[in-house]
C-alpha positions in Angstrom: -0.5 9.3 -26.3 -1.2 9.0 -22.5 -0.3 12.0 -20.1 -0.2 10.5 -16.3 -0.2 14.0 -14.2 0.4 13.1 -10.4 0.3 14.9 -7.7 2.1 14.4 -4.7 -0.2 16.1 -2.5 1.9 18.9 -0.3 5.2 17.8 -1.6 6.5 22.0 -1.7 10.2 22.4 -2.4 10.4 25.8 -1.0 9.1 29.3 0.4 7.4 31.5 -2.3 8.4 34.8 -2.3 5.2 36.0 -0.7 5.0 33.4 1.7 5.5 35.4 4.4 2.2 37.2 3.9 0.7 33.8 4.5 2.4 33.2 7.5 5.1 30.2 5.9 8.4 32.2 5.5 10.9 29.6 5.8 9.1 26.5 4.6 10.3 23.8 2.8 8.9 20.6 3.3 10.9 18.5 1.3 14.2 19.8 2.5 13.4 20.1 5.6 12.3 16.4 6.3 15.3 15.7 4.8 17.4 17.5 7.1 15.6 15.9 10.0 16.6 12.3 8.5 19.7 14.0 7.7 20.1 14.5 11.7 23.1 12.3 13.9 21.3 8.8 14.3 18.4 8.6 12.0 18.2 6.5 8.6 19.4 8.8 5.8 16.4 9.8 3.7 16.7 6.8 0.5 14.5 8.1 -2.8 16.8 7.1 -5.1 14.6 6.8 -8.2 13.2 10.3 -7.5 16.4 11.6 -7.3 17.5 9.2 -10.7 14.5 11.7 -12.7 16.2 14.8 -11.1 14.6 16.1 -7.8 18.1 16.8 -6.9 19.0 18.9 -9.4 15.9 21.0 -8.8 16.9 22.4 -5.6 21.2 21.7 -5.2 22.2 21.3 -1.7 19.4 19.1 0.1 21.4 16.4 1.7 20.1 13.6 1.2 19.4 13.9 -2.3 23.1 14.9 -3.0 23.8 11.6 -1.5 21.3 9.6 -2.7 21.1 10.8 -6.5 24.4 12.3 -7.1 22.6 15.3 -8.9 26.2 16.6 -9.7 27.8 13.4 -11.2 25.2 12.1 -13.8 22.3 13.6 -15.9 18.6 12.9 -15.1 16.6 10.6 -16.7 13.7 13.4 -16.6 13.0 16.9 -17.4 13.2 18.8 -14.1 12.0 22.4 -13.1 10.2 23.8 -10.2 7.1 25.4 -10.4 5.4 28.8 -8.3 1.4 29.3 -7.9 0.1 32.1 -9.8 -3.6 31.9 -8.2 -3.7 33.6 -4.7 -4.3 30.9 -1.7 -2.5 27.5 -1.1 -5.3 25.1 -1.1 -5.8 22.1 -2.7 -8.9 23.3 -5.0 -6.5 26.1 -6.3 -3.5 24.3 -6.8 -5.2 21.6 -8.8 -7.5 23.7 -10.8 -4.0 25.9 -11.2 -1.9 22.8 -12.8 -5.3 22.4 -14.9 -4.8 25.8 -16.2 -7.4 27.7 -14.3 -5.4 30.6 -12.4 -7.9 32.5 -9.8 -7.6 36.2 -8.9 -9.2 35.9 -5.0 -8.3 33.4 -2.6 -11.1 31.3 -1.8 -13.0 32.9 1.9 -11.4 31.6 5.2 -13.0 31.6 8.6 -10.2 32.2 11.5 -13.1 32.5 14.0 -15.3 30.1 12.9 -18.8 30.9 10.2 -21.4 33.2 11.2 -24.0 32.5 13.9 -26.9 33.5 11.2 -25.2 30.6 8.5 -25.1 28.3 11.4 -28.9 29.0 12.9 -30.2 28.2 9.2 -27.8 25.3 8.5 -29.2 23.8 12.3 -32.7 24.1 10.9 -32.2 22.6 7.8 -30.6 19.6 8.6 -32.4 19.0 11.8 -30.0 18.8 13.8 -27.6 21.2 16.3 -24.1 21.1 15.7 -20.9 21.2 17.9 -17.5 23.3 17.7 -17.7 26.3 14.7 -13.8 26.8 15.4 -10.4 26.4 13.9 -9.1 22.9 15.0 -7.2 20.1 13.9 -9.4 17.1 12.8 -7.8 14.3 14.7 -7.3 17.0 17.6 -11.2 18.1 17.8 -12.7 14.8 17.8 -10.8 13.7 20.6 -12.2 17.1 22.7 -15.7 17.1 21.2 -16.2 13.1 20.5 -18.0 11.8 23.5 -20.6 15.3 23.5 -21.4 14.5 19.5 -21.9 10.3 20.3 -23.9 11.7 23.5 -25.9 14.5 21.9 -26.2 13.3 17.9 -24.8 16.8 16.7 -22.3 16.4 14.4 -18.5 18.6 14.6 -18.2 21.2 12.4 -15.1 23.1 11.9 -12.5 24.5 9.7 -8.7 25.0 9.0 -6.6 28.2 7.5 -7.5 26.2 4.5 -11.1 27.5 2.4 -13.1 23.9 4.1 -16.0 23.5 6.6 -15.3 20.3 8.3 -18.0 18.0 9.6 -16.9 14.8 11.3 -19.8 12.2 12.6 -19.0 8.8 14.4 -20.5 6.2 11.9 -22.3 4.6 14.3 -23.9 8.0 15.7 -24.5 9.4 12.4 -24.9 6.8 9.4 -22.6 7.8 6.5 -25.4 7.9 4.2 -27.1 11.0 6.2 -23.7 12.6 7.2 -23.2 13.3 3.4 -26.6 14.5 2.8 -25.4 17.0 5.4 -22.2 18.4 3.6 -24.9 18.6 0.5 -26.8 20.7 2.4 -23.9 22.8 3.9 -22.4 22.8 -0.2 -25.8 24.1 -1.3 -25.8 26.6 1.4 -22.0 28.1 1.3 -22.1 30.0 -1.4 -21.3 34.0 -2.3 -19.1 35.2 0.7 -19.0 31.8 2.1 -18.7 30.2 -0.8 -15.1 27.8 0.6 -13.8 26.0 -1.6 -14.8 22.7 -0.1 -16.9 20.9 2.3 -15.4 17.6 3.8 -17.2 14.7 5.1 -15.1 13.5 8.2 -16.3 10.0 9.3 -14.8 8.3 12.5 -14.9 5.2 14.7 -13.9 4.0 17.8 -14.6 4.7 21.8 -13.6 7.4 24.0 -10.4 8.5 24.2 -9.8 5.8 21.1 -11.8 8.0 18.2 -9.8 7.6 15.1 -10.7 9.1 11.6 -12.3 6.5 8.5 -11.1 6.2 5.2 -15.0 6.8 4.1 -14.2 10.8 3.5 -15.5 12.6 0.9 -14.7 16.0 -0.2 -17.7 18.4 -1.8 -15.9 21.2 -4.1 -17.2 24.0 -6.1 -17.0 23.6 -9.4 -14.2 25.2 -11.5 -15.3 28.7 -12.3 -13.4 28.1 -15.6 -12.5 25.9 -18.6 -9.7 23.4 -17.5 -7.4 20.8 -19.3 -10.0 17.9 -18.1 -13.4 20.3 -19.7 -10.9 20.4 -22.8 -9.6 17.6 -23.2 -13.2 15.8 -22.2 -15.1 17.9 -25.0 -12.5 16.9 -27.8 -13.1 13.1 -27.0 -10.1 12.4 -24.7 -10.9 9.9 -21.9 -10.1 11.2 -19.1 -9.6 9.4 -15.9 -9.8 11.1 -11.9 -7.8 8.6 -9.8 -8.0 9.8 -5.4 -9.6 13.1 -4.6 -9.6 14.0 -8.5 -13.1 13.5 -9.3 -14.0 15.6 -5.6 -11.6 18.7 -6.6 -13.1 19.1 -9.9 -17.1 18.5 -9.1 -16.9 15.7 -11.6 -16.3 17.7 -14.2 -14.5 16.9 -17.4 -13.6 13.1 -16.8 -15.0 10.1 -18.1 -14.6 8.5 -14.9 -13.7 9.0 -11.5 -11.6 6.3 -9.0 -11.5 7.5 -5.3 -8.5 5.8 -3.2 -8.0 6.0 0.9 -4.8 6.0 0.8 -1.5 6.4 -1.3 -1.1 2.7 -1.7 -4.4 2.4 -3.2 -3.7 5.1 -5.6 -0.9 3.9 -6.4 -2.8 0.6 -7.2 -5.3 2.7 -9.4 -2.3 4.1 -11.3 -0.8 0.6 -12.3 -4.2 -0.3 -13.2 -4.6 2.8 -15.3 -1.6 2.0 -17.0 -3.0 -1.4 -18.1 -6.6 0.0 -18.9 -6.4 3.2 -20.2 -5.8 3.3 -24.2 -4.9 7.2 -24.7 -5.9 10.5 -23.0 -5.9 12.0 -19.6 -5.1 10.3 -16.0 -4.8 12.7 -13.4 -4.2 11.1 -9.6 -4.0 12.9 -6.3 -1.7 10.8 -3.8 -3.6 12.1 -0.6 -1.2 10.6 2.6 1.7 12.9 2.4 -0.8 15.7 3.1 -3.4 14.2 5.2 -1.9 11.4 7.7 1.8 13.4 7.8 1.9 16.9 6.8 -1.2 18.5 8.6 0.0 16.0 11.8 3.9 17.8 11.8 4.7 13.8 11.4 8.3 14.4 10.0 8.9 10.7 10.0 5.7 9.0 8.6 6.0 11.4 5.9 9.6 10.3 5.2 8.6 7.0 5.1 5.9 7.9 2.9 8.2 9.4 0.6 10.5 6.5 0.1 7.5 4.3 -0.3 6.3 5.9 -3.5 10.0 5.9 -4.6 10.2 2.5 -4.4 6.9 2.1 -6.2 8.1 4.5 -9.4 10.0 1.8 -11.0 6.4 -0.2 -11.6 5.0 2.8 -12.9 8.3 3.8 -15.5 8.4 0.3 -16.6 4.7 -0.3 -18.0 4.8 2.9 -20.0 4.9 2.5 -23.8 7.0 4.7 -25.9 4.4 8.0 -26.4 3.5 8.0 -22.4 4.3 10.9 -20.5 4.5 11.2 -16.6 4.4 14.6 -14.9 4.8 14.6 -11.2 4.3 17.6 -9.5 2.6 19.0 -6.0 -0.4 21.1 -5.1 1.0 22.9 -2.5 3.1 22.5 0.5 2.9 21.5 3.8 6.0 21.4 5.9 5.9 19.4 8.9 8.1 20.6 10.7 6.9 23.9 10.6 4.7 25.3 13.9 1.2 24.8 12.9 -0.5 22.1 11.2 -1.2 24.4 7.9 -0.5 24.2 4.5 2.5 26.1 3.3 3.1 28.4 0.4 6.2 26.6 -1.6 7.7 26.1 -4.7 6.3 22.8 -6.2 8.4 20.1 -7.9 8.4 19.5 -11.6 9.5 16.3 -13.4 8.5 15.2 -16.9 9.2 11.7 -18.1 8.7 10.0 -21.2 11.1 6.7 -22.8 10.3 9.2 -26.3 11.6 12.2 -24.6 14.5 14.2 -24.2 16.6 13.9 -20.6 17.9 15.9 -18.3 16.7 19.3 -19.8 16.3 22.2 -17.3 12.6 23.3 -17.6 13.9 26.4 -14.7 11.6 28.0 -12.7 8.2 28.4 -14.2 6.2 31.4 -12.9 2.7 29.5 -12.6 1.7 25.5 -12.3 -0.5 26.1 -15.5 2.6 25.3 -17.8 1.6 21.8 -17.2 -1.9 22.1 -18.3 -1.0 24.1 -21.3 1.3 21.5 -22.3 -0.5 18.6 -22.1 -2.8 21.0 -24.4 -0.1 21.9 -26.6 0.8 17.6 -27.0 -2.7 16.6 -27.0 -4.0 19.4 -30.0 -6.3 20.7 -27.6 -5.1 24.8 -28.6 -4.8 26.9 -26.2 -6.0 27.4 -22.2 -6.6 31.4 -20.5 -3.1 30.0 -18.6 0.3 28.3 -18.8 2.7 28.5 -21.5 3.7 24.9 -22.9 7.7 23.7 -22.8 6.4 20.8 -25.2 8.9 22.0 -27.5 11.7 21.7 -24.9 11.0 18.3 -23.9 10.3 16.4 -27.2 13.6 15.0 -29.6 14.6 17.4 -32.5 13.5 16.2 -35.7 
């Protein structure tokens, strides 16, 4: 048996109902992008074989999905729910750990005006050199502004987001990428206790003034899971377990037999196919970064609708090279909705579909209470007992006997 978990990285389907109290009453990022391709004049939003496993029938009424899918007229070839985030925050650390089974109490620490000057002074000294910004900025935004005075002065750009991250982007050519991640060591050694953020990102860019554009060399430095997940689980019973995009970063390494970073969604996607070929049994967990990253955080309402109907057009490669045990769960982290004011993530409802050729279709999994049913289901198939979180709906999903 082979579980393929996938997450479409800020893929929400809807406002929590605390959202508010983070600031994203009213988000919906899928509905909303496809409202704006719903608009007089634009392409009509076309994932047809997302809507063919039952996104539609998730949340009834998004137009382009009641056009594209039908979701009244014909039954889905998947299991469909949505799912809420127990854990506090709407990160990507937590919402991965969270579909792992690892639920946290606190939100990870955020820093609206920027860290202290006593962190900063001792993270100066030790990596030898001064730094430039300490605020809350977008990354394509900040480099732009602070660019020429890092090339000019050798200080790298530190910063952060409403997100749990301390941000340092370096030119390449100004900073080697070799010492600009011995730096986010350093600054992951140092952040710990009440500044202990959940990650600290390597941003590498290129290019001349006014033309600075971000690398696809990042790398993301997390804390490691304060708790058992699926991956520690299903790692210490002998499982192979396979990280496939930011996987091996979000987890510290932890509880895989190997990790594959991609730079894009393409690539992943690419990893995925090859996983499907390689992999005998066990775990592969991939992270599909783009719809976040390049769209979401950029309020790009059409890239990421393109992006969208790329990987819809890439499922079918994926459904066909399963064999008759595999399981595919695609689900999100968190949201992000573009067209939303701000560049943040968003606190949404996540998608839920779950799709085996040995499965049962078009059963209404409802609306789970915590993204931890997944991990405890995978558990619950794979033997592994059971995780702190999650209640399994194995037993919905496979055939009667």
């Amino acid at each position: 048996m082979r579980f393929f978990i996938i997450v479409l990285d800020s893929v929400g389907m809807g406002a929590l109902p605390d959202a508010g109290a983070y600031g994203d009453e009213g988000s919906n990022t899928l509905r909303h992008i496809a409202n704006y391709r719903a608009a007089a004049g634009r392409k009509r939003l076309y994932i047809p074989h997302l809507g063919g496993l039952g996104l539609g029938h998730i949340e009834p009424g998004i137009p382009e999905l009641g056009v594209t899918c039908g979701y009244d007229s014909h039954r889905p070839l998947a299991c469909f729910g949505r799912m809420a985030e127990k854990s506090a925050g709407k990160d990507t650390i937590t919402g991965h750990w969270e579909i792992a089974g690892l639920v946290l109490d606190e939100a990870f620490p955020t820093f609206p005006q920027g860290f202290p000057a006593a962190f900063l002074e001792a993270f100066e000294a030790r990596i030898g050199r001064g730094v430039l910004g300490n605020e809350v900025a977008s990354g394509t935004e900040i480099i732009a502004r602070l660019g020429n005075d890092h090339v000019n002065t050798g200080r790298p750009i530190v910063y952060t987001s409403a997100d749990s991250v301390f941000q340092v982007a370096a030119h390449e050519e100004t900073i080697p990428l070799e010492e600009l991640m011995e730096i986010c060591r350093q600054a992951r050694d140092m952040l710990t206790g009440e500044l202990g953020v959940a990650r600290v990102i390597a941003r590498p860019f290129a290019g001349g003034s006014g033309e600075y554009v971000r690398t696809g060399n990042r790398r993301d430095f997390a804390v490691e899971p304060v708790g058992e997940t699926l991956l520690d689980r299903a790692w210490a019973r002998g499982h192979h377990v396979l990280g496939i995009g930011k996987i091996g970063d979000i987890f510290a390494g932890r509880g895989m037999n190997q990790s594959r970073p991609s730079h894009s969604n393409q690539e992943g996607m690419e990893l995925i196919i090859r996983a499907v070929r390689e992999v005998k049994s066990g775990i592969v967990m991939a992270n599909l970064v783009d719809f976040d990253m390049l769209y979401g955080h950029r309020n790009d309402v059409e890239g990421y609708a393109r992006a969208l109907e790329e990987f819809d057009a890439w499922l079918p490669e994926l459904l066909e090279g399963l064999g008759g045990e595999d399981v595919v769960v695609l689900t999100a982290d968190h949201g992000c909705d573009p067209t939303m004011p701000g560049t943040d993530h968003s606190r949404e409802y996540v998608p839920l579909l779950v799709y085996g050729k040995g499965l049962r279709m078009g059963i209404d999994l409802g609306s789970r209470t915590t993204f931890a049913d997944v991990g405890q289901t995978v558990a619950d198939a794979l033997g592994l007992g059971t995780l702190e979180q999650g209640k399994s709906f194995w037993g919905q999903v496979i055939p009667a006997v």
